[in-house]
C-alpha positions as CSV (number, residue, x, y, z in Angstrom):
1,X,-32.8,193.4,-45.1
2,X,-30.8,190.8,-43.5
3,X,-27.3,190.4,-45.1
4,X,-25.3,187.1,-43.7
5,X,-21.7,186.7,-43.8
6,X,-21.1,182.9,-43.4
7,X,-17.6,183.7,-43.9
8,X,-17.0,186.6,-41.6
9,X,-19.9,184.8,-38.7
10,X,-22.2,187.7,-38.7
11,X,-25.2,188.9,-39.6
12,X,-26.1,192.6,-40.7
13,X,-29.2,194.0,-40.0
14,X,-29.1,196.5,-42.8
15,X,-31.6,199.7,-43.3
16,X,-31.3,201.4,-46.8
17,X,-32.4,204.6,-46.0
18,X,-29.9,205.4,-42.8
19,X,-29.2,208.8,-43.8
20,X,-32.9,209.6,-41.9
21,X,-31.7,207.5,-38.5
22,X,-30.4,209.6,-35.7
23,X,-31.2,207.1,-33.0
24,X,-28.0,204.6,-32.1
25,X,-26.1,206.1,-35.0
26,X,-22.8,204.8,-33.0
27,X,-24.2,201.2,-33.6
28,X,-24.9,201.5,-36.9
29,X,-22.4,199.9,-39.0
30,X,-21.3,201.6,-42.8
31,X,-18.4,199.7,-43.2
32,X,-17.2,200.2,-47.2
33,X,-21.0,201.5,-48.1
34,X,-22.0,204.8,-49.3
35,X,-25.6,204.8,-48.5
36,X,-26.8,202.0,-46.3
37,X,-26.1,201.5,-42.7
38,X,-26.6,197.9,-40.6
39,X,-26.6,196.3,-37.0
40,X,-23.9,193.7,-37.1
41,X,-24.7,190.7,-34.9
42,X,-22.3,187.8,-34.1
43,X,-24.6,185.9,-31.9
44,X,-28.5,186.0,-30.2
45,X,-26.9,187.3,-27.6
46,X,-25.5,190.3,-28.7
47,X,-28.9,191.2,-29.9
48,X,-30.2,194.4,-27.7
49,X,-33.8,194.6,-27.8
50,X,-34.3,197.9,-26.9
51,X,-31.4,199.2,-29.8
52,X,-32.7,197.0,-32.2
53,X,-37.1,197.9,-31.8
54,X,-35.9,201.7,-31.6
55,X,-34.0,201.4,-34.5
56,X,-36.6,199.2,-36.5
57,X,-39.4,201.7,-35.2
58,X,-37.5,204.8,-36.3
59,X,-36.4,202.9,-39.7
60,X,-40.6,202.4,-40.3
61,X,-41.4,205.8,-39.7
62,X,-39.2,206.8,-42.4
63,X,-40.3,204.0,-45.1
64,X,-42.0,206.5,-47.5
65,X,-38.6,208.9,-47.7
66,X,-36.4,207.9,-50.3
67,X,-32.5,206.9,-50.0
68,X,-30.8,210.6,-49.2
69,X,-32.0,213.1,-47.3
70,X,-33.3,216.3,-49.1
71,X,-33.2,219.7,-47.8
């Protein structure tokens, strides 16, 4: 989901179920959340198309596993 901060000027690219991502996990943002992880962008031009489609591809893959990973 997209999450803006009009106060802050960004915008999180969030993914619920983050505990499945291994690909960019030193982009990935947790800042005070338990379970959900994000892309923070504070411009278009920040954007990096390769991180983000990898990310969003690997988040898709994952869409029928639930929030935590299970053993």
């Amino acid at each position: 989901y997209l999450n803006p901060s009009k106060k802050k000027g960004y915008v999180d690219v969030a993914f619920w179920l983050s505990a499945h991502l291994t690909n960019y996990n030193e982009l990935l943002i947790s800042e005070n959340r338990k379970v959900i992880k994000s892309l923070r962008y504070y411009s278009l031009n920040e954007i990096n198309e390769k991180v983000f489609i990898s990310v969003l591809k690997e988040a898709f893959s994952h869409k029928e596993k639930g929030f935590y990973k299970r053993s």
